[in-house]
C-alpha positions in Angstrom: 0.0 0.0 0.0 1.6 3.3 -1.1 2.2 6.2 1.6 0.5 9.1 0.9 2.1 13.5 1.4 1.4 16.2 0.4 4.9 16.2 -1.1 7.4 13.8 -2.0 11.2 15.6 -2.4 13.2 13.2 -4.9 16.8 14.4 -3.4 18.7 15.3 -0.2 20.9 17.8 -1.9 21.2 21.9 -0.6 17.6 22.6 -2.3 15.9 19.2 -1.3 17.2 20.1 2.4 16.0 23.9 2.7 12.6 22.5 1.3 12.3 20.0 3.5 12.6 22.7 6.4 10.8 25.8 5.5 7.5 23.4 3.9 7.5 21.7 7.3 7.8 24.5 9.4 4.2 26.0 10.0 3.3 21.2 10.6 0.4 22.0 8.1 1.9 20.4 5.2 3.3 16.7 5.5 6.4 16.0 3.3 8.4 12.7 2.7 12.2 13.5 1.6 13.8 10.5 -0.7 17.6 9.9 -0.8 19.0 7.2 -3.1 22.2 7.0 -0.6 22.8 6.5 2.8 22.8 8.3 5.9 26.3 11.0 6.5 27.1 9.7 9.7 30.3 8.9 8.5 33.2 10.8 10.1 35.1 11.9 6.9 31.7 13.4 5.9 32.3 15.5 8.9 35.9 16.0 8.8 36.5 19.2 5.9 39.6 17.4 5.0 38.0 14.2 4.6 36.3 14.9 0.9 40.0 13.4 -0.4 38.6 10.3 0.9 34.4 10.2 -0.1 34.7 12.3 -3.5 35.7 9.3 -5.7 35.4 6.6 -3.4 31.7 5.5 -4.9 30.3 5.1 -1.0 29.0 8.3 -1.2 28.9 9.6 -4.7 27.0 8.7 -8.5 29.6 7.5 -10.0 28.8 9.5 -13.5 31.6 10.3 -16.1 31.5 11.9 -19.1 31.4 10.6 -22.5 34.9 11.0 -24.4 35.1 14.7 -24.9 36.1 15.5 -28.5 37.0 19.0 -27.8 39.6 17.5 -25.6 41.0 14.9 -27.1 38.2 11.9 -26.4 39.3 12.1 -22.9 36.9 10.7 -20.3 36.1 12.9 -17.0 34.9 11.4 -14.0 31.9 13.4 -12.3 31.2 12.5 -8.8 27.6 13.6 -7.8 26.5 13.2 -4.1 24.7 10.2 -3.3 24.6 10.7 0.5 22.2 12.5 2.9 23.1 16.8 2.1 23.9 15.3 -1.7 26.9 16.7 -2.9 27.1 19.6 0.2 28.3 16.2 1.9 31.9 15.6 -0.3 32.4 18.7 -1.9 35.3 21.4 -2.0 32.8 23.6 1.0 33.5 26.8 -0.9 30.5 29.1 -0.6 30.2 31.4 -3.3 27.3 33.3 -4.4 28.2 35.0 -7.8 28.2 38.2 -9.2 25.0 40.8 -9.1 24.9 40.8 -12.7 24.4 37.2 -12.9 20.8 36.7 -11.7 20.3 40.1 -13.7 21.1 38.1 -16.9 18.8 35.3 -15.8 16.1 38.0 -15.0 16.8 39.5 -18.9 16.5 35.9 -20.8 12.8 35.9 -19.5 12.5 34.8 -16.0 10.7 37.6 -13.7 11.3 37.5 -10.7 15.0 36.5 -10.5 17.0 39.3 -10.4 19.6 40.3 -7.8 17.0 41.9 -6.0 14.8 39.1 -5.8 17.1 36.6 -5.1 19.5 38.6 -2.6 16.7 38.1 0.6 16.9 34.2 -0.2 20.6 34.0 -0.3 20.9 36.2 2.9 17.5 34.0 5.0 20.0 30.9 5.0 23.0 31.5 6.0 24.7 33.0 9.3 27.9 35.0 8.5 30.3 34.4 11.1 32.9 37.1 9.9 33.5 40.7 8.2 29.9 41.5 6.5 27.7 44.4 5.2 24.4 43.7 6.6 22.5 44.7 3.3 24.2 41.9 1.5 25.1 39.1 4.0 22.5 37.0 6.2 23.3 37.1 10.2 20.7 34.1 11.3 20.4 31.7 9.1 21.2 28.2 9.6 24.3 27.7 7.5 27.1 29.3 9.6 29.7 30.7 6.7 32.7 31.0 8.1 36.5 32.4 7.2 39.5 29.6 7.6 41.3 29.9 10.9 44.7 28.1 9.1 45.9 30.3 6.8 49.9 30.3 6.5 52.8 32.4 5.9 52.7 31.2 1.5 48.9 32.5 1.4 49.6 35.7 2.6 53.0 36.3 0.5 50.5 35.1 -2.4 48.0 37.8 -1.5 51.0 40.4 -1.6 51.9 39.6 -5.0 48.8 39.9 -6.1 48.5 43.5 -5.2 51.6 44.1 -6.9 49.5 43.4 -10.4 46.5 46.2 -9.2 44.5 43.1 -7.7 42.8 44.7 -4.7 42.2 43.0 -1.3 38.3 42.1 -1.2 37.0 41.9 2.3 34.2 39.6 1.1 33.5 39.1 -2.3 29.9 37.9 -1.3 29.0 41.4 -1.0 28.9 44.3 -2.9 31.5 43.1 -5.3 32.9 39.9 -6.2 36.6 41.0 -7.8 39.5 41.6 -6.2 41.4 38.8 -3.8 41.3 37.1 -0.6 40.7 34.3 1.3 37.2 31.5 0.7 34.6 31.8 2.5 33.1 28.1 3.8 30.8 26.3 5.8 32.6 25.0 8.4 32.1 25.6 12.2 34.2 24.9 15.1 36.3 22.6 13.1 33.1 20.4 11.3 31.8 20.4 8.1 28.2 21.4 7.9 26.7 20.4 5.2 23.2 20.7 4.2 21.7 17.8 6.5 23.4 19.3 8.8 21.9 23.0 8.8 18.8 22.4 7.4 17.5 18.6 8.1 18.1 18.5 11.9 15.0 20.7 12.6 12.9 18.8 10.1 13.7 15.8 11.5 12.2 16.2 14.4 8.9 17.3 13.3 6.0 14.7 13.3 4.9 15.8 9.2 8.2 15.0 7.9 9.3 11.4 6.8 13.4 10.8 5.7 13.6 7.8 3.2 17.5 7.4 2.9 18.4 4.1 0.4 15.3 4.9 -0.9 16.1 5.5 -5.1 13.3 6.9 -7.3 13.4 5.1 -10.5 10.1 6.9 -11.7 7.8 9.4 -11.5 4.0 9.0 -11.7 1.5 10.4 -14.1 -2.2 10.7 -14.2 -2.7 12.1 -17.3 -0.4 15.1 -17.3 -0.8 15.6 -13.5 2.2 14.1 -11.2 0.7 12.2 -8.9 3.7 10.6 -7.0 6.8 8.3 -7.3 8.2 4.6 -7.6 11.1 4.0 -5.7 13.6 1.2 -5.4 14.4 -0.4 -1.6 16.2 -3.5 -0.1 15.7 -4.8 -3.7 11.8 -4.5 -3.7 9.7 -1.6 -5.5 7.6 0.7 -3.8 5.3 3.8 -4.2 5.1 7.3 -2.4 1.9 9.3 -3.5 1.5 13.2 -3.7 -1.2 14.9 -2.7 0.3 18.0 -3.9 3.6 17.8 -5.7 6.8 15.7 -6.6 9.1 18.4 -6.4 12.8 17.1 -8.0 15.8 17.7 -6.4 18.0 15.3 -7.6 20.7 17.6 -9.5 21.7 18.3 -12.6 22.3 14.8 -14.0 19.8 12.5 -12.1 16.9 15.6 -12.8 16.7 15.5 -16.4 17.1 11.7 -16.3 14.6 10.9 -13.9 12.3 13.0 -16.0 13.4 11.5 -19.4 12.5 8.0 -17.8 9.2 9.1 -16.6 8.6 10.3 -20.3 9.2 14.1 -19.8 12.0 15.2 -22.6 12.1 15.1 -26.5 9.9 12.8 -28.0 12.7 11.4 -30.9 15.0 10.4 -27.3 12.0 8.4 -25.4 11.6 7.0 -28.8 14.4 5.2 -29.4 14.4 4.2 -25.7 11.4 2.8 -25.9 9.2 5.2 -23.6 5.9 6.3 -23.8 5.9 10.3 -23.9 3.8 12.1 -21.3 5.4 15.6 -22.3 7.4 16.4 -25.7 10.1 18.7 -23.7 12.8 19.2 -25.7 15.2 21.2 -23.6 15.4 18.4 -20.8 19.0 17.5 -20.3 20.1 20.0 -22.7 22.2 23.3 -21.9 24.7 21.6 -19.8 27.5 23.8 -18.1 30.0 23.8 -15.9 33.3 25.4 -14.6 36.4 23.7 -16.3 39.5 24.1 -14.4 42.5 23.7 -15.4 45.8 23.8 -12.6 49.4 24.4 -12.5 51.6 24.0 -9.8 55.3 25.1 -8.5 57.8 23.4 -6.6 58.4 25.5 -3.4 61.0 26.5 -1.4 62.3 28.4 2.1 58.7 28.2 3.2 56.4 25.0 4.9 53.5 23.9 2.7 50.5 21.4 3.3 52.2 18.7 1.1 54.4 18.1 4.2 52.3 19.1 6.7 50.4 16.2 5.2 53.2 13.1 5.8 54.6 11.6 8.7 54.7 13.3 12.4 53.8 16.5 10.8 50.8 14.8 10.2 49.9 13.3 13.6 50.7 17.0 14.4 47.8 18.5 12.5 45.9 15.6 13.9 45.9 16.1 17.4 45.7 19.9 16.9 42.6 19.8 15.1 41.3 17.2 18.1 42.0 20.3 20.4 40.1 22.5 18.1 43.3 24.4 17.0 43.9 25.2 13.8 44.6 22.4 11.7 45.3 21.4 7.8 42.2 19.1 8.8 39.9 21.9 8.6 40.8 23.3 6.0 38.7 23.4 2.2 41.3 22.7 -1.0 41.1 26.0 -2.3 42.2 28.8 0.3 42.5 31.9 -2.0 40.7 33.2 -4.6 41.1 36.0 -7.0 38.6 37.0 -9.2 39.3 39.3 -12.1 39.5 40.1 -15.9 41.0 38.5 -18.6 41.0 41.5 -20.3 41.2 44.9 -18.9 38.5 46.1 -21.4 35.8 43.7 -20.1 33.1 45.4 -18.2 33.2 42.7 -15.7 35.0 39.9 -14.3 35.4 36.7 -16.6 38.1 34.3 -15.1 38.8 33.1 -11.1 41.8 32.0 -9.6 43.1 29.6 -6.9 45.6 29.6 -4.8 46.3 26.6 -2.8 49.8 26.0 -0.7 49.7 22.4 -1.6 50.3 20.6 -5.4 48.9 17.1 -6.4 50.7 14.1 -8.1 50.2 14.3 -11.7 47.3 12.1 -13.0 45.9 11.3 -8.9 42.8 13.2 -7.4 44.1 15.0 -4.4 46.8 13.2 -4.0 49.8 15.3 -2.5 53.2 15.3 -3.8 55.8 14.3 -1.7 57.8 17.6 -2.1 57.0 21.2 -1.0 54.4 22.5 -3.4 51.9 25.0 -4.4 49.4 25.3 -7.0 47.0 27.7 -8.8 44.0 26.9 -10.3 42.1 29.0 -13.3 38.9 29.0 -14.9 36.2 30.8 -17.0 33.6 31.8 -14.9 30.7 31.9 -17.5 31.5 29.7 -20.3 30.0 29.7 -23.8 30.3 26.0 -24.4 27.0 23.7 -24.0 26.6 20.0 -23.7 23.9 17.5 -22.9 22.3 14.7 -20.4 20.9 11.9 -22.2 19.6 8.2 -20.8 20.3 5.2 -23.5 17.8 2.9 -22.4 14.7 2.8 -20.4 16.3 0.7 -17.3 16.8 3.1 -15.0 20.2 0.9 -14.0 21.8 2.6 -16.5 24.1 5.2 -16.3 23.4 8.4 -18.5 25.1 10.0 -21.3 26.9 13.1 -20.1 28.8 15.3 -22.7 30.1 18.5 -21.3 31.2 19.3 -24.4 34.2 21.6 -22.4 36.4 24.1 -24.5 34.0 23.4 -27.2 34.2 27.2 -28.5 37.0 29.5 -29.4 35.5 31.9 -26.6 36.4 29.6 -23.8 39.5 28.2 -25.5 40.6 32.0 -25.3 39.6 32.5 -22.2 41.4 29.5 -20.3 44.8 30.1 -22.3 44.6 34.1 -20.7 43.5 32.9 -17.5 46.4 30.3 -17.2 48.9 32.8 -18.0 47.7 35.2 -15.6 48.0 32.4 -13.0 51.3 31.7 -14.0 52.4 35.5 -13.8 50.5 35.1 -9.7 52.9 33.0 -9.2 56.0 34.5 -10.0 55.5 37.7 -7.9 58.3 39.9 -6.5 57.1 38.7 -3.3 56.1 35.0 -4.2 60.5 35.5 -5.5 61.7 33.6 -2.6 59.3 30.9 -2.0 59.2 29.8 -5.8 61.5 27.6 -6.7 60.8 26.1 -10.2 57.1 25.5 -12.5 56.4 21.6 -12.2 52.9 21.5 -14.0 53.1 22.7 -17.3 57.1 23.4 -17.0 59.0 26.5 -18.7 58.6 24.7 -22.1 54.9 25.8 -22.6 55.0 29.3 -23.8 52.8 30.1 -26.8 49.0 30.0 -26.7 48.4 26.6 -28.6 51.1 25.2 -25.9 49.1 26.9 -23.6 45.7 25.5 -24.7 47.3 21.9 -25.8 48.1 21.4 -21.5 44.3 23.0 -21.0 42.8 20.7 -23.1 44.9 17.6 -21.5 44.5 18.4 -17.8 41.5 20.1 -17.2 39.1 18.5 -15.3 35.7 19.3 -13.7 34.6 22.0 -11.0 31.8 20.2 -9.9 29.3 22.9 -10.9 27.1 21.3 -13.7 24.1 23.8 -14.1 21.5 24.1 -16.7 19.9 20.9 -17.8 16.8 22.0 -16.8 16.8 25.2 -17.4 14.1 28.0 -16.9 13.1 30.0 -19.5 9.7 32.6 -20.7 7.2 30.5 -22.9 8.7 31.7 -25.9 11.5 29.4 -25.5 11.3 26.4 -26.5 14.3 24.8 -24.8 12.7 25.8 -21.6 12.1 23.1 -19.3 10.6 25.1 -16.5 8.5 28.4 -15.9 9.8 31.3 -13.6 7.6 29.3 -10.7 9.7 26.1 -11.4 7.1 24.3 -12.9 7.5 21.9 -15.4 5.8 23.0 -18.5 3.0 21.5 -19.7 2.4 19.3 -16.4 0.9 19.8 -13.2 2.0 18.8 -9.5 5.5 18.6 -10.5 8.7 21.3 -10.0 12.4 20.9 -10.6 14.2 22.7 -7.7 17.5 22.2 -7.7 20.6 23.4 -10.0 19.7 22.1 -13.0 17.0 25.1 -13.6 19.8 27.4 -13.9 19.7 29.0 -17.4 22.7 30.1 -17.1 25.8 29.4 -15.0 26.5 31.9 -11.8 30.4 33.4 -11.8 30.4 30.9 -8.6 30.4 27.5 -6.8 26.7 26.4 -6.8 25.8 25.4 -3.0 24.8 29.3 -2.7 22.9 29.4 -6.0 21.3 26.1 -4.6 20.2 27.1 -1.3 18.7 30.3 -2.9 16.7 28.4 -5.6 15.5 25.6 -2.5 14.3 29.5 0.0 12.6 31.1 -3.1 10.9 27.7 -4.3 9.5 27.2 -0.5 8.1 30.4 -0.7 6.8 30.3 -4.5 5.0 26.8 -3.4 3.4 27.9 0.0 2.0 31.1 -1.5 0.3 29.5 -4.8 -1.8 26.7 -2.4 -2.6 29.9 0.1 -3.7 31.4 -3.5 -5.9 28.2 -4.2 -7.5 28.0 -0.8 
């Protein structure tokens, strides 16, 4: 006998989280949240330094990877999604980073009212507690998500930070604010030592209300129609199938590549696809799991010298060290997120705002390994576009719902973002070699003195580049006129009823940013947009 909500949340990520609080709240909805993965009780879910050991371990994560990539080469990218209670807030790099002004203005301009900076700026600020320099009008003080500075910073950071200046790169108190260029040091959500992910902030309250249900191992393999009404969900458990009914809505949460499938095996997307996977079509939706994006990053890194960096911090006694400082609550490489300084700028001085981010970290990895340390003193910058041109796609290949998707990010597919990286790698490079980064810098490892012109430049991009983790768009919101939209300005998905998509994936277009903030901002507004249309109704 199926169980029966008022709404069923497919997905524990940042959005499914914040939904799962604020639509419990007031008790007079009931709401059932599903998570394919397991609990995070784990302690390297809790330890910041412990994503080296979850992100590509499987336990915890989709083990997704891209299609060969012809842009690059046909190399094959891994793409660890969260499969864990918080989703991907669980494993990931804890860098919160909300984006420039400008970007939710360009969202507001393509057709989706509502959405502007300020719209959105009330729902970044509602979740998160700033624990640090802030301007009240832009930063949230009581929140749940405490957004802390790092408390380890070292001596190689702040030489970093000097040489910066010498290039005209401002200090930028918080780049959360007001204005996003200029340098200085991640913001992250970590308190008194702990990760806090989603779950954590958000899931904790909710869980103790008597109207909300937490399904965890629970994976929904379909969604149910009546007509072209969503009605509720079929889930997999303990190797038996089982239904969840909604009174009101199925609202997805499941991210940017589980979304567009879930939907495409329920028989939402284009009709020519469900075809030839032999699904019946509730709703020709063409855009669904098109208009993929994400930030493709590309890193170099310098052997160092005269100075003590986290690759040996990271080995031996050194280690036990850190260890049993960060058991005292002192400051401790344990706490820390992989990217410690940021600077976002220009890649060319004419722009009239910033394209390109860079980060420092005093730390380099082996050639080839994810996060793994090299055994010698090292540091490393990483670049990237922040709002690349290039598209790509989410597409199932069957109708089992075993099967893995076909993801093509289709990275450096266009000569914009080929240009970009190649400027934003040699601006890295120039970072590096600072009057005051002089003593500390002993010699490039990662590419090496030999790459110098821009088709050297692009030839190392294309090779080592890799993911940031921030896959937007496969879902994407758009006005009625546009007929790759997926969803309406109230997250809706067109042409159905009783069913959102509330996570990333309805990003049109890709925030200057890391996406948790983007996330839980999408999740506050959503809450909001869905308790005010069934006061509306009553």
């Amino acid at each position: 006998m199926a169980e029966i909500f008022d709404y069923v949340i497919v997905g524990s990520g940042p959005a499914g989280c914040v939904l799962s609080n604020r639509l419990t709240k007031d008790g007079s909805s009931t709401v059932c949240l599903m998570e394919a993965g397991a609990a995070d009780h784990h302690p390297y879910l809790k330890i910041p330094a412990g994503f080296v050991k979850v992100l590509y371990s499987g336990k915890f994560s989709w083990p997704f990877e891209t299609a060969k990539i012809q842009s690059l080469g046909n190399r094959i990218i891994s793409l660890p999604q969260g499969k864990v209670l918080g989703g991907s807030s669980s494993i990931n790099g804890l860098a919160y980073s909300r984006g420039q002004s400008h970007d939710y203005e360009d969202w507001e301009k393509l057709g989706n009212l509502g959405w502007g900076y300020e719209d959105v700026l009330p729902y970044f600020k509602r979740s998160e507690m700033r624990l640090g320099y802030a301007d009240p009008q832009y930063r949230g003080m009581t929140g749940e998500l405490p957004i802390t500075d790092p408390d380890f910073k070292g001596d190689l950071c702040e030489r970093f930070l000097d040489g910066v200046g010498e290039f005209g790169i401002a200090r930028n108190p918080d780049y959360n604010g007001e204005v996003q260029d200029g340098a200085g040091y991640f913001q992250r959500y970590i308190s008194k030592r702990w990760r806090v992910s989603a779950s954590t902030a958000f899931l904790s309250a909710a869980k103790r209300r008597s109207n909300f249900r937490l399904k965890t191992k629970a994976e929904v393999i379909k969604i149910l129609f009546e007509g072209r009404t969503a009605v509720g969900v079929i889930y997999m458990s303990g190797g038996s199938l089982h239904k969840v009914m909604a009174t009101k809505e199925v609202l997805l949460c499941a991210g940017t590549i589980n979304s567009p499938r879930l939907l495409q095996l329920s028989g939402v997307g284009s009709r020519g696809l469900l075809s030839e996977c032999g699904i019946e079509t509730v709703n020709d939706l063409p855009g669904v799991g098109e208009n993929l994006q994400d930030h493709y990053t590309v890193r170099i890194s310098a052997r160092a010298r005269n100075i003590e960096t986290i690759n040996e911090l990271s080995k031996g006694w050194k280690l036990l060290t850190q260890i049993g400082k960060y058991a005292l609550g002192q400051p401790s490489i344990l706490s820390l997120s992989p990217s410690l300084v940021h600077v976002f700028g220009k890649s060319c001085p004419s722009l009239s705002r910033g394209d390109i981010q860079v980060l420092f970290t005093p730390a380099s990895y082996k050639k080839g390994r994810n996060y793994e340390l090299d055994d010698f003193p090292g540091m490393s910058c990483g670049a990237r576009q922040q709002r690349p041109s290039s598209r790509g796609y989410v597409r199932i290949t069957s109708n089992d719902p075993s099967k893995l998707p076909y993801i093509q990010p289709n990275y450096l597919q266009t000569n914009e973002d080929q240009e970009v990286i190649v400027k934003a790698l040699k601006i890295a490079r120039q970072l590096m070699r600072s009057q005051a980064m002089a003593p500390y810098f002993a010699e490039e490892v990662l590419p090496g003195e030999q790459v110098r012109t821009d088709d050297q430049w692009l030839d190392f991009a294309k090779a080592r580049g890799s993911t940031g983790y921030h896959l937007v768009g496969t879902c994407a919101m758009g006005p009625d006129n546009d007929p790759m939209a997926v969803v309406d300005a109230t997250l809706k998905v067109r042409g159905l009823k009783g069913l959102r998509v509330v996570d990333a994936s309805i990003m049109p277009r890709l925030p200057s940013a890391n996406t948790l903030a983007a996330s839980l901002m999408i999740g506050e507004k959503a809450a909001d947009m869905i308790k005010l249309s069934y006061r509306q109704e009553i």
